[in-house]
VMD Tcl script that draws the C-alpha trace (Angstrom):
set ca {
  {-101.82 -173.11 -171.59}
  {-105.60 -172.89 -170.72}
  {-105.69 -170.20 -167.35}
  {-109.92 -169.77 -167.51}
  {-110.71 -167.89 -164.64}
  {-107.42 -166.89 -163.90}
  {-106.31 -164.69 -167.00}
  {-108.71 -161.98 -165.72}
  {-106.11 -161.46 -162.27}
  {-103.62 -159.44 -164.28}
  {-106.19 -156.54 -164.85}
  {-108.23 -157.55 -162.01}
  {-104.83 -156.81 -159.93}
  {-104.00 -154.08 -161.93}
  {-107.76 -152.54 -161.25}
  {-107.58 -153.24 -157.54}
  {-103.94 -151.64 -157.03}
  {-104.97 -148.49 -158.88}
  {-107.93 -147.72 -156.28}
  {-105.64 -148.52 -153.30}
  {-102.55 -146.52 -154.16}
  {-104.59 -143.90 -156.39}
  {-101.77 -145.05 -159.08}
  {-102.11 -146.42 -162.46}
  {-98.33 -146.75 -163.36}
  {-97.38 -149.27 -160.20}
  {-100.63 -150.80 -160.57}
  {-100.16 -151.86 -164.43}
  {-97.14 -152.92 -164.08}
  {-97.72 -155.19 -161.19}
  {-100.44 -156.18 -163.29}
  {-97.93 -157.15 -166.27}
  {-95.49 -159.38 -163.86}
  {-98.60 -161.29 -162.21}
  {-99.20 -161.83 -166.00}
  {-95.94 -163.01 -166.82}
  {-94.93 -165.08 -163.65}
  {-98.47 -166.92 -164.41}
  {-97.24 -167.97 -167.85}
  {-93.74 -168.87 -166.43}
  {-95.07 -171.53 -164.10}
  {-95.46 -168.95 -161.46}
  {-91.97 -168.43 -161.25}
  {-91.88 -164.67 -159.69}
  {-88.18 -163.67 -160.89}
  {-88.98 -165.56 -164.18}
  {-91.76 -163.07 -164.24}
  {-89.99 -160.14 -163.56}
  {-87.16 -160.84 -166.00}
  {-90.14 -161.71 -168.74}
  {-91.67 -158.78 -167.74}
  {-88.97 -156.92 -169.54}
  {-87.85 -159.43 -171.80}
  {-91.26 -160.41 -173.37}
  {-93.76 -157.17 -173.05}
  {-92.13 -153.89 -172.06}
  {-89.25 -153.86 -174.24}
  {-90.83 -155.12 -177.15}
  {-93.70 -152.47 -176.58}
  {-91.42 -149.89 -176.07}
  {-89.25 -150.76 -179.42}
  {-92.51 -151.60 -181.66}
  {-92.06 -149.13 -184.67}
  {-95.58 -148.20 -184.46}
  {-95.42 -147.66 -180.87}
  {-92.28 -145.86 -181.05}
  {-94.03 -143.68 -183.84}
  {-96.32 -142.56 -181.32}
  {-93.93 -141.86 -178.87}
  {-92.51 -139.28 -180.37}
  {-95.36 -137.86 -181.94}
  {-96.29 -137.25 -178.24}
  {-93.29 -135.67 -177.54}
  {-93.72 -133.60 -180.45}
  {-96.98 -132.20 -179.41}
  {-95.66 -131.68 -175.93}
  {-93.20 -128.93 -177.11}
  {-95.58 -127.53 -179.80}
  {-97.49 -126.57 -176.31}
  {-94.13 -125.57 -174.68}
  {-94.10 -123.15 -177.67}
  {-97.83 -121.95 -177.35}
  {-97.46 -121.17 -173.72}
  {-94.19 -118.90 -174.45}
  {-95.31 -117.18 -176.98}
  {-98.01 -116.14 -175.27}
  {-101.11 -116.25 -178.31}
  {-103.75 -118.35 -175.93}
  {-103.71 -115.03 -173.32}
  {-103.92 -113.10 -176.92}
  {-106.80 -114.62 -177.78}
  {-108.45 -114.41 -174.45}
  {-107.78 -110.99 -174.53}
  {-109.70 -110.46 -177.45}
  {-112.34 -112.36 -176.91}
  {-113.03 -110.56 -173.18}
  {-112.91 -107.13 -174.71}
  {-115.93 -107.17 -175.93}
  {-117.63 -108.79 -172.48}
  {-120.08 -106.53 -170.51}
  {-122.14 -109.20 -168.89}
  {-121.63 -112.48 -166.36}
  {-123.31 -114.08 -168.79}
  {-121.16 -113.48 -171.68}
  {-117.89 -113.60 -169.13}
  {-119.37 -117.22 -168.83}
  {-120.29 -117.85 -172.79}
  {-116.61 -116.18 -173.56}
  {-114.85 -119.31 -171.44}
  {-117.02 -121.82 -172.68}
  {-115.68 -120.56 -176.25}
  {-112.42 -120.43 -175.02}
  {-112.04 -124.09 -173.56}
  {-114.12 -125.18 -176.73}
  {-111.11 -123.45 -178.92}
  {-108.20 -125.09 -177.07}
  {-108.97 -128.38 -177.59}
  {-105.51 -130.11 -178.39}
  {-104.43 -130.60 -174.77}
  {-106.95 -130.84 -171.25}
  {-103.84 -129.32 -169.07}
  {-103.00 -126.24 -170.90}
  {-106.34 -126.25 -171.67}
  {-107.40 -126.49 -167.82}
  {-104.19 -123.44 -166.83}
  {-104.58 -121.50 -169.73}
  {-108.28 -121.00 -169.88}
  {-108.86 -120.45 -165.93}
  {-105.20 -118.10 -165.59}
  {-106.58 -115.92 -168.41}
  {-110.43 -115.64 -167.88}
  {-110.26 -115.12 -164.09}
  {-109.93 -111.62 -163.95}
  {-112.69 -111.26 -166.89}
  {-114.83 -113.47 -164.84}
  {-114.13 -112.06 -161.81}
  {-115.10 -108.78 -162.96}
  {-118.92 -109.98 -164.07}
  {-119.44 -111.25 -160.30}
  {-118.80 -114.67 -161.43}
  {-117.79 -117.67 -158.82}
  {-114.63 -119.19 -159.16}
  {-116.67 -122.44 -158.73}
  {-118.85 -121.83 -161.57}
  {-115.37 -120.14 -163.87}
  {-114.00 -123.77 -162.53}
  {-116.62 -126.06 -163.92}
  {-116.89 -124.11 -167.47}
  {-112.94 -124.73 -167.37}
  {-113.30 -128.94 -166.56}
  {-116.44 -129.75 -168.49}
  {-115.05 -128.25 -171.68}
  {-111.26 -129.32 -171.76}
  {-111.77 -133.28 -170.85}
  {-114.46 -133.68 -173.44}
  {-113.10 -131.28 -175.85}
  {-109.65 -133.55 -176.54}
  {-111.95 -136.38 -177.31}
  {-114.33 -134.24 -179.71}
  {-111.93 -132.50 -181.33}
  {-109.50 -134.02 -184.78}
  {-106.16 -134.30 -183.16}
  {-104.89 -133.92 -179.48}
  {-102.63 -135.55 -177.13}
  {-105.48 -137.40 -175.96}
  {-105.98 -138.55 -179.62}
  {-102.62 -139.92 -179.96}
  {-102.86 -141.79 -176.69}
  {-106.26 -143.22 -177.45}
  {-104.56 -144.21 -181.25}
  {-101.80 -146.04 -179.15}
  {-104.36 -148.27 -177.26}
  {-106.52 -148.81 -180.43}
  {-103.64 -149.89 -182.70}
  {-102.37 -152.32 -180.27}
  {-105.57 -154.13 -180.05}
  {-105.85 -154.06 -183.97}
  {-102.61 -156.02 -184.02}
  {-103.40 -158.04 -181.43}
  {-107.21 -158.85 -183.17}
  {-105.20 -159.27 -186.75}
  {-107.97 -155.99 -188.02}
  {-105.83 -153.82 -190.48}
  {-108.47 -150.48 -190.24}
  {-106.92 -147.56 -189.59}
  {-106.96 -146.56 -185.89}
  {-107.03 -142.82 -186.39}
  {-110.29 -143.09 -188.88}
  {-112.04 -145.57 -185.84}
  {-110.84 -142.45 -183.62}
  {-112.61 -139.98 -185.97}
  {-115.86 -142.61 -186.41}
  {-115.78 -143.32 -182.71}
  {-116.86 -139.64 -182.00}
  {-120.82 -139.40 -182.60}
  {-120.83 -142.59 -180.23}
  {-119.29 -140.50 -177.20}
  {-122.19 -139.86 -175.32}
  {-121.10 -138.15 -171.94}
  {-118.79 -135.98 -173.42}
  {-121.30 -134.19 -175.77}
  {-123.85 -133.83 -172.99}
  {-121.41 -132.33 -170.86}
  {-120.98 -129.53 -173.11}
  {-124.27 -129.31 -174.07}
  {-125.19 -128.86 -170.28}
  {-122.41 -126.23 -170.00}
  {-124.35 -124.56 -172.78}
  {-127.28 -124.71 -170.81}
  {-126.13 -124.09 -167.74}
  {-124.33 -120.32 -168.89}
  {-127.35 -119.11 -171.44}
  {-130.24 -120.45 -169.81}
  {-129.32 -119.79 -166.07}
  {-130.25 -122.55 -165.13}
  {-128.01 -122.74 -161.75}
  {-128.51 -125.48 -159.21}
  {-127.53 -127.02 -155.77}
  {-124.77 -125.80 -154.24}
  {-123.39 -124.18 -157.92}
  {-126.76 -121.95 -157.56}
  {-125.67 -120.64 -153.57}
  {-121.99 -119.87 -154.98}
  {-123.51 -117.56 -157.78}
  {-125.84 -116.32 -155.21}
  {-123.12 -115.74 -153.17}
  {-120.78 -113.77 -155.88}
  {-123.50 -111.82 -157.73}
  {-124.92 -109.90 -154.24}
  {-121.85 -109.57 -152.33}
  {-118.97 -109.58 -155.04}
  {-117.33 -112.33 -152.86}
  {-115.82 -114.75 -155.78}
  {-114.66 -117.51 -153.55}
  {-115.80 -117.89 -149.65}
  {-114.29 -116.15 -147.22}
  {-112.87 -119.16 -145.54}
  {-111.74 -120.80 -149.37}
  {-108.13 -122.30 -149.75}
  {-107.49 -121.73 -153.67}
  {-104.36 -123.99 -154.81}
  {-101.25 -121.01 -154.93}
  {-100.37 -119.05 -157.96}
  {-97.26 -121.09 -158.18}
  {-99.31 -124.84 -159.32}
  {-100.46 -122.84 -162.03}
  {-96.99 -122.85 -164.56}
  {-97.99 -119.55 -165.97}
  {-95.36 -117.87 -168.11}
  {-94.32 -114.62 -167.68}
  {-94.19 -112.32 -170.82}
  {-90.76 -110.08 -171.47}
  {-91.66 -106.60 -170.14}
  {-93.41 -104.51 -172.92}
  {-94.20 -107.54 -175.12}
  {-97.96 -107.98 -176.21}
  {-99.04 -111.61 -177.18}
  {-100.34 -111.86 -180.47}
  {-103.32 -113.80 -181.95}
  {-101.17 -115.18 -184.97}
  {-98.86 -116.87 -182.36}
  {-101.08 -119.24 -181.51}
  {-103.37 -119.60 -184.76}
  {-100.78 -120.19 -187.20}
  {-98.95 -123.24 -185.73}
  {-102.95 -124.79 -185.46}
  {-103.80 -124.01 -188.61}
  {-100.50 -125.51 -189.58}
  {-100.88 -128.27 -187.81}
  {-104.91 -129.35 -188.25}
  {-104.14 -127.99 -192.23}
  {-101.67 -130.56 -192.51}
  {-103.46 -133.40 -191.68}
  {-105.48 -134.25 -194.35}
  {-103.26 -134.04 -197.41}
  {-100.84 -135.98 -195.68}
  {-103.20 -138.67 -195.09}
  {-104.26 -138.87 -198.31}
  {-100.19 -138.75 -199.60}
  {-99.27 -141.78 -197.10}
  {-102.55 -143.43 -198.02}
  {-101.58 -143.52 -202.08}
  {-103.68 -141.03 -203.38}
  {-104.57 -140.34 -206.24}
  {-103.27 -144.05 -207.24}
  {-106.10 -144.84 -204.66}
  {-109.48 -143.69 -204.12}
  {-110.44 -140.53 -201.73}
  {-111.67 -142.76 -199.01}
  {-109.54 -145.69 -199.70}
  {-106.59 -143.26 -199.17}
  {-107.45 -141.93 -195.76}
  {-109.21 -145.69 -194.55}
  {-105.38 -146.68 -195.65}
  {-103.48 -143.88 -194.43}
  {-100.25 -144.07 -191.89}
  {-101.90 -141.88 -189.08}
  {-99.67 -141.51 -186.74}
  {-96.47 -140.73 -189.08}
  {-98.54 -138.12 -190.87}
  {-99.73 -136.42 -187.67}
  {-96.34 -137.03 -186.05}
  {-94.80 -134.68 -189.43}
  {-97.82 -132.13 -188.81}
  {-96.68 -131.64 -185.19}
  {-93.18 -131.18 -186.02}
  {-94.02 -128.89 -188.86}
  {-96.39 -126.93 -186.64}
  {-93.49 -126.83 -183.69}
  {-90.64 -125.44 -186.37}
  {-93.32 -122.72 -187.29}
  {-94.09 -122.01 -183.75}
  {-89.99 -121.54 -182.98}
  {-89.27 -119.43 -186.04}
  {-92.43 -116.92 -184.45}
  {-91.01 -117.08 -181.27}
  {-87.46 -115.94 -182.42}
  {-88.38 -113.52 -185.17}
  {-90.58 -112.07 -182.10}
  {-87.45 -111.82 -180.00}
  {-89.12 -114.19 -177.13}
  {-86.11 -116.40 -177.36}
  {-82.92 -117.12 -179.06}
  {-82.07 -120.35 -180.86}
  {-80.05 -121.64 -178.09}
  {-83.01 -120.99 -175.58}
  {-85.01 -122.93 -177.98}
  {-83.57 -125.96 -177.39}
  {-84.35 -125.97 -174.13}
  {-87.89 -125.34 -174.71}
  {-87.86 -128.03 -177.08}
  {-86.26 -130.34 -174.26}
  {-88.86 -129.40 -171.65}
  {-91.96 -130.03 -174.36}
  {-90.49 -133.54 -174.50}
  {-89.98 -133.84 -170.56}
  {-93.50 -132.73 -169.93}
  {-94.78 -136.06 -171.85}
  {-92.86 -138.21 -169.70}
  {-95.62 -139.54 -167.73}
  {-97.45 -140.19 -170.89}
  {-94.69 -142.46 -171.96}
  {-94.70 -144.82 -169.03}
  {-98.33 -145.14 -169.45}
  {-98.34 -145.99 -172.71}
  {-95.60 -148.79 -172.51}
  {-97.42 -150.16 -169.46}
  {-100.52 -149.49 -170.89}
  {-99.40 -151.84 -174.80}
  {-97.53 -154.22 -172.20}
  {-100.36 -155.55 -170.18}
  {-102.72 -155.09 -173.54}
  {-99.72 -158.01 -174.70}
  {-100.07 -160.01 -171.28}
  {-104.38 -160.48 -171.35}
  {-103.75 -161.63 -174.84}
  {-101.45 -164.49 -174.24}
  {-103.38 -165.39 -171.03}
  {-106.55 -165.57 -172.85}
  {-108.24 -162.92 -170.57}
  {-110.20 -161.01 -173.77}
  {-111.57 -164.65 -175.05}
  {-112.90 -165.71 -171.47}
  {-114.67 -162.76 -171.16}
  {-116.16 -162.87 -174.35}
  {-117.37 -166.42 -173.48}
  {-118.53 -164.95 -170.17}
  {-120.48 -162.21 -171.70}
  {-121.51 -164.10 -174.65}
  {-123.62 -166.73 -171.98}
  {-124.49 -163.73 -169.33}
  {-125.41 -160.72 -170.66}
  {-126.99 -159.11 -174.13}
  {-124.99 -157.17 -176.45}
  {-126.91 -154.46 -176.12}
  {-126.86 -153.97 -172.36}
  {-122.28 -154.29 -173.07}
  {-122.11 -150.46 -173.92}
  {-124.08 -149.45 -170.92}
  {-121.96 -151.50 -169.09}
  {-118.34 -150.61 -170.22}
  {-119.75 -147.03 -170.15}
  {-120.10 -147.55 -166.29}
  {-117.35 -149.80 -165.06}
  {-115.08 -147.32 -166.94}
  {-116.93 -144.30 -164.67}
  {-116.20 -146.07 -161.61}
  {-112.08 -146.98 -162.50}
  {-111.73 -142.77 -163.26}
  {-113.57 -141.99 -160.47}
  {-111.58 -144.02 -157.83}
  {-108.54 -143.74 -160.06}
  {-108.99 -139.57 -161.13}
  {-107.09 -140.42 -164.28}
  {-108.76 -141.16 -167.87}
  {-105.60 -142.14 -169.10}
  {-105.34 -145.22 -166.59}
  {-109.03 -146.02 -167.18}
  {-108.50 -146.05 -171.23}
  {-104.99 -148.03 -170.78}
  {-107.24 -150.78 -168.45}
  {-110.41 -150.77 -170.17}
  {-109.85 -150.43 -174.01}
  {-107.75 -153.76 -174.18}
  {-110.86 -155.60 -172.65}
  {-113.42 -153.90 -174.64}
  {-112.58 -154.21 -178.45}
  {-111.72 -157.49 -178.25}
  {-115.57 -157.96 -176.22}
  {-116.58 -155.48 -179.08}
  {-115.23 -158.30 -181.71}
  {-116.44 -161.13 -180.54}
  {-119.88 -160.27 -180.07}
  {-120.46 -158.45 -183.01}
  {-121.27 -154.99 -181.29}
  {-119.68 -151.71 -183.10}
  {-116.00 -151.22 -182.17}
  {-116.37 -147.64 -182.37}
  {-119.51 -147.65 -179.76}
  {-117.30 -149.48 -177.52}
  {-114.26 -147.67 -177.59}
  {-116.57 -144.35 -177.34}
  {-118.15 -145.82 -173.92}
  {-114.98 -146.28 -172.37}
  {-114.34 -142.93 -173.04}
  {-117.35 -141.65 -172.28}
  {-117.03 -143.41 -169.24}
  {-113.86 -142.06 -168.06}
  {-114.29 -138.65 -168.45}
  {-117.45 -139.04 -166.43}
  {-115.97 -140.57 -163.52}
  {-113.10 -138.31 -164.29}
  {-115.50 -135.19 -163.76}
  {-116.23 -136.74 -160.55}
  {-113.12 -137.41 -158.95}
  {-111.41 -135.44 -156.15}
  {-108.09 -136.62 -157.13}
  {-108.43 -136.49 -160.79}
  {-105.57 -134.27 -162.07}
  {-107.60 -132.47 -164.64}
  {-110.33 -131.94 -161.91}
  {-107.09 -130.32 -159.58}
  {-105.68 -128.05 -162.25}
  {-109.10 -126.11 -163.21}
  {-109.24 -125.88 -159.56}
  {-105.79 -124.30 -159.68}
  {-106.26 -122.40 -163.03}
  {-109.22 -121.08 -162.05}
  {-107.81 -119.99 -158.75}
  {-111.03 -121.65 -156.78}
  {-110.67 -124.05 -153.42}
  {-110.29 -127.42 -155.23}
  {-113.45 -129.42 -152.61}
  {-115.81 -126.14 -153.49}
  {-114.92 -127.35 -157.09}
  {-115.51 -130.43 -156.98}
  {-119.11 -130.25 -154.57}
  {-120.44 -127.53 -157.09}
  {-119.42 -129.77 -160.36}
  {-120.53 -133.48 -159.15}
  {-124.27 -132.50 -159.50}
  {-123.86 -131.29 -162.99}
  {-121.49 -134.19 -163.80}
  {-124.41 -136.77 -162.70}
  {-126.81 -134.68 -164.25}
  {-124.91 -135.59 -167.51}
  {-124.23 -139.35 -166.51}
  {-127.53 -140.01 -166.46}
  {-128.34 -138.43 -169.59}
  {-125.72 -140.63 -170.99}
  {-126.93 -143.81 -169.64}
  {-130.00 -143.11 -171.24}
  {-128.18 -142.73 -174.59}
  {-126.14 -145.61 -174.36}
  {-128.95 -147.70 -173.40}
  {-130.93 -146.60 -176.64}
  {-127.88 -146.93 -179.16}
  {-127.58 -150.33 -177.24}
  {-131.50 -150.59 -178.37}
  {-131.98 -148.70 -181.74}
  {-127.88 -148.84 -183.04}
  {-128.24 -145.15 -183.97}
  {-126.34 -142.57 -182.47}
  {-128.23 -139.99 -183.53}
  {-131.45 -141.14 -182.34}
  {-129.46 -141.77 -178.78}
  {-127.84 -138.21 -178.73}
  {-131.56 -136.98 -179.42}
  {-132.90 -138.64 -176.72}
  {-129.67 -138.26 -173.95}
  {-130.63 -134.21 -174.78}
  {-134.10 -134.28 -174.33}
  {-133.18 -136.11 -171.08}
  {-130.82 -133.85 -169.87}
  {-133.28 -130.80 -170.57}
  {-135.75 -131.65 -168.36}
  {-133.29 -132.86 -165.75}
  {-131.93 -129.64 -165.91}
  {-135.31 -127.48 -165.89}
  {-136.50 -129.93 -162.95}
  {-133.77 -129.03 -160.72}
  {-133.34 -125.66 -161.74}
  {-136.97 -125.10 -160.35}
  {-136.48 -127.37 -157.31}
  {-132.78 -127.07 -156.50}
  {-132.02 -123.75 -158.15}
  {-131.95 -120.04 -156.55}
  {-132.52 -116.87 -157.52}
  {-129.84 -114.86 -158.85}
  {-129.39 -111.29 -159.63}
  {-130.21 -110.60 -163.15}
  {-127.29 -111.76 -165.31}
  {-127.77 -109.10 -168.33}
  {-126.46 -106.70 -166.39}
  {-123.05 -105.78 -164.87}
  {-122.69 -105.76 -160.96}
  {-119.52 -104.40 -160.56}
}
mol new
graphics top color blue
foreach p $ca { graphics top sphere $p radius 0.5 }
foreach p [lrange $ca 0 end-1] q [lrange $ca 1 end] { graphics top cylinder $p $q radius 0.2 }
display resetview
């Protein structure tokens, strides 16, 4: 059956319910029985019953999607472990030790969020909980300790080899391979997929900038102003999110975290990674790179999480943090902690099932195909996906809306699939970044201890600085096809943006080479 027009209400629906009730999971699956009543001759308890029946089940019992599933849940109690062992505050310790400055307070965090970069909420607690009292120490806002915390987790699980973010994004990408009938692995389009992701590179690059230039500006520049000459971290009139949002874990009395707790389960786990890719792949029978181009992804990274998890629990108990039988329930809250993950994933591969057998992917093809060039489509994707995390504040909702419509666009019209993928992406972390009720965006508020709006007024500026940076890009890999050429320019760009409103926005702080305390 021929719906035209009418296979794009599904996401369309799906899009519109997410802005209203500021909630992906009723709005996709509202999305997936407007799908399926369509196809049932509008039948609305047809559709709910297919809606089971035909999409969610089947997504939910897919081997390959049930692959995933776990994995996630694997990686969620790998971080249960982390946390109770204590070796991110370890870490942190050592690495503010050796501050004596604001500026290297700063430089420390940014190193610190870059180093965590398998999960954006333990990422967003951890860094924040720990740093906070080094920070605050230097004279340094809890705005500006905020924005180092949010511009470096987000983008960070996108940059970095394997994260729950990863996994997720490998979810939506497989499922579109099946649906498209394209047999390339999804992790390697992950890993190739990188260079393309515009935003989140600038963003870091500008946090770089930002903390070793000084170049401070709007209201960022008056909370700096404020903390370096009157010691005042956060306003006097601030409303920091309580202690108790923050899910910090308290330490047996007289135990010192160690480094080695957390940097031998990651080393276990990123170590693993590539052998076993080349083992499931058929190496040596096959070639190097026809072994990891073949490789099952998401079973070897699933084995590397357990792997990494068992190593974690055997630290924690030969440390004495835990018995075996308080293990388990660590184990049971890692899984429980992934739970929303799960029902976005399922609703995510569900409606990814309904546009296909409405049709929706090939009418916009057609549509795009007659309206627009290819090389405006990155651009484009890049900013539509902006303005679903912005009114959304999740990137998983944007990803789980966006990705099914733009690989198959990305197929059809003969643009790179990993450009495409990377502009959704880049696109929801930017709108992400902007978004007072994006959860990442509330939990470096609460990490970081600063008043959640003073967060997000002194980050938006920054954020846009880096949007526009990343337009630019996208609009020359759109031009030129290189990313490197487009990551040149977006820099350059966001340089003299910077400078500019450092000299017209900015104010004059305190010098930063030098303690106030």
């Amino acid at each position: 059956m021929e719906f035209g027009i009418l296979s794009l209400l599904p996401p369309v629906i799906a899009i519109v319910l997410a802005l209203i009730t500021r909630n992906v999971i009723p709005a996709l699956f509202a999305g997936i029985w407007l799908g399926a009543t369509m196809m049932y001759g509008w039948n609305p308890f047809m559709g709910l019953y297919a809606s089971f029946s035909d999409f969610i089940i089947p997504s939910a019992g897919d081997p390959w999607n049930a692959t995933v599933l776990i994995y996630c849940g694997l990686f969620g109690v790998l971080i249960a472990f982390l946390q109770k062992t204590g070796g991110a505050e370890a870490i942190a310790n050592a690495i503010s030790a050796r501050v004596k400055t604001p500026r290297g307070a700063q430089g420390s965090t940014m190193l610190f969020g870059l180093i965590i970069f398998f999960e954006d909420y333990f990422n967003a607690l951890t860094v924040g909980s720990v740093m906070r009292s080094v920070t605050d120490k230097m004279r340094v806002s809890r705005e500006k300790l905020a924005y180092i915390v949010d511009s470096t987790s987000a983008p960070m699980c996108l940059l970095g080899p394997v994260s729950t973010w990863v996994v997720f994004v490998m979810g939506l990408i497989g499922a579109q391979y099946t649906e498209l009938g394209i047999s390339d692995s999804e992790y390697m389009t992950y890993i190739f997929s990188i260079p393309f992701n515009f935003y989140a590179i600038l963003a870091i690059i500008l946090v770089g900038i930002i903390v070793f230039l000084k170049w401070d500006f709007g209201p960022m520049a008056q909370a700096e102003y404020r903390a370096r000459t009157s010691g005042k971290v956060i306003r006097d009139d601030a409303e920091p999110p309580s202690d108790d949002q923050m899910a910090e874990v308290e330490m047996p009395e007289g135990y010192t975290p160690k480094i080695r707790s957390m940097v031998v389960p990651i080393v276990v786990l990123v170590g693993m990674i590539p052998p076993l890719f080349l083992w499931s792949g058929g190496y040596p029978e096959k070639s190097f790179v026809t072994a990891f181009g073949e490789a099952d992804g998401a079973t070897s990274i699933l084995i590397a999480a357990f792997v990494a998890g068992v190593v974690a629990l055997v630290m924690g108990i030969q440390q004495k943090l835990y018995s075996f039988k308080e293990s388990i329930s660590i184990i049971v809250s890692g899984f429980r902690s992934m739970m929303i993950v799960y029902i976005i994933l399922i609703l995510a591969w569900s409606i990814g099932s309904v546009t296909t057998e409405l049709g929706t992917a090939e009418y916009i093809v057609r549509f795009a195909e007659q309206t627009t060039s290819s090389a405006i489509i990155p651009l484009l994707l890049f900013l539509i996906g902006a303005i679903v995390a912005f009114t959304t504040g999740t990137s998983y909702g944007t990803f789980s809306i966006m990705i099914p419509i733009a690989m198959p666009l990305a197929a059809s019209m003969d643009l790179s699939m990993y450009l495409a993928i990377a502009a959704v992406f880049s696109g929801g972390i930017f709108g992400d970044h902007c978004s007072p009720i994006s959860d990442t965006t509330i939990l470096s508020s609460a990490g970081s201890g600063s008043d959640h709006i003073d967060h997000v007024n002194t980050q938006i500026p920054y954020a846009i600085t880096a949007g526009i940076s990343g337009v630019i890009s996208f609009l020359t890999v759109g031009i030129s096809g290189s990313p490197v050429l487009a990551i040149i320019v977006g820099a350059v760009v966001l340089f003299i943006l910077a400078f500019i409103l450092n000299k017209v926005w900015g104010k004059q702080i305190p010098n930063q080479n030098e303690a106030t305390v």
